[in-house]
C-alpha positions in Angstrom: 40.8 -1.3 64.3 42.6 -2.6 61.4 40.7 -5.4 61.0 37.2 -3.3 61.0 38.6 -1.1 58.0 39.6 -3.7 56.5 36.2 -5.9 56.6 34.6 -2.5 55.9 36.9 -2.3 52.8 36.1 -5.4 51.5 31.9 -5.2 52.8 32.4 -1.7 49.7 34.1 -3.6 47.3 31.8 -6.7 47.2 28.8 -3.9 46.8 31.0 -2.3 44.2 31.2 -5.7 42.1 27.4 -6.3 43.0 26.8 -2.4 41.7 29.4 -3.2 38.5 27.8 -6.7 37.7 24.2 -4.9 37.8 25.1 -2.3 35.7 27.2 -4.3 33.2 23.6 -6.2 33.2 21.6 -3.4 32.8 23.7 -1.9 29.4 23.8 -5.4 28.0 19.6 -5.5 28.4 19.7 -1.8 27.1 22.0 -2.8 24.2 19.1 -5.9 23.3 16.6 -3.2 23.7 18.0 -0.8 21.6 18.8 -3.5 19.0 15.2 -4.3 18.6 14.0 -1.1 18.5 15.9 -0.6 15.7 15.3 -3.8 14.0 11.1 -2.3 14.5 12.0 0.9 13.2 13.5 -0.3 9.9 10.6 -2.8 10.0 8.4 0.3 10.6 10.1 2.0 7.7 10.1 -0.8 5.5 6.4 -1.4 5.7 6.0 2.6 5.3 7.8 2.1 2.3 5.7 -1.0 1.1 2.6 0.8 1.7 3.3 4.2 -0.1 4.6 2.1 -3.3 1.6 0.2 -2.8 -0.7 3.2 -2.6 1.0 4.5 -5.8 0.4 1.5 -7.5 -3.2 1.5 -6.9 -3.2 5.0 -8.0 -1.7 4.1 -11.5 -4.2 0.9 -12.0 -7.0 3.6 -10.8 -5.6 5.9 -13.6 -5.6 3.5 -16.0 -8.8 2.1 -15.4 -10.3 5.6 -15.6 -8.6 6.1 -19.0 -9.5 2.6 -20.5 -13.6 3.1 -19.2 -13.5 6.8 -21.1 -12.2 4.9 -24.2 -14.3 2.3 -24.0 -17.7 4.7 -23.2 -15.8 6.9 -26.2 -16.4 3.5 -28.1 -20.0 2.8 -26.8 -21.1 6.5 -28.2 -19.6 6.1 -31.3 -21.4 2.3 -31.5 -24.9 3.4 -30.1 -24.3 6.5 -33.1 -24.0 4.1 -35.6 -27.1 1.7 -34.3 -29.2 4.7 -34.4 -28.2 5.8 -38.1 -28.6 2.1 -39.1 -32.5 2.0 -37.8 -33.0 4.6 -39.3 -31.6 3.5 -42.8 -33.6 0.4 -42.1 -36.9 2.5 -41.7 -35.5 4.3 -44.7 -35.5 0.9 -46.9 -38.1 -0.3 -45.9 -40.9 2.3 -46.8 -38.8 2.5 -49.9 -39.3 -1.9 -49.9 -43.1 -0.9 -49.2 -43.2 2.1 -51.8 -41.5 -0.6 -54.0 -43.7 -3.6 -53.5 -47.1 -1.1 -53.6 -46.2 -0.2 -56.9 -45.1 -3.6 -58.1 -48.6 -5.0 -57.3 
């Protein structure tokens, strides 16, 4: 009877190591699991990061732009104003060139 207990004893213990070698298995795959979850979730982050400074860069060159192409339409105006007075100064001379050369003749 001894015996039996014994081999019973011993039949629990090798499922014990089995059940301790499986489980010291299953933390150490948890552990690598939980490490690259983390390394993804700083990646995550880090590319969340990248992206917002990105999309606040693009906001400032937009801004930029914006301000440089009212300058420059600003400077168009002011360029197309002073075509428009120099036709007509050059109408201006010459009926006074015609005027001029009518009474020369």
């Amino acid at each position: 009877r001894l015996t039996g207990q014994q081999q019973e004893i011993n039949s629990l213990m090798q499922r014990k190591n089995a059940v301790d070698e499986e489980n010291a298995r299953l933390k150490n795959e948890f552990g690598n699991l939980n490490r690259k979850f983390k390394d993804k979730s700083q990646e995550l982050k880090d590319t969340e990061e990248c992206a917002q400074k990105k999309k606040e860069q693009n906001r400032l060159v937009i801004k930029n732009l914006e301000e440089e192409n009212k300058g420059l339409n600003i400077c168009c105006a002011d360029l197309l104003s002073d075509l428009e007075k120099l036709r007509k100064q050059e109408a201006q001379w010459k009926k006074e060139k015609s005027g001029n050369d009518t009474r020369i003749k």
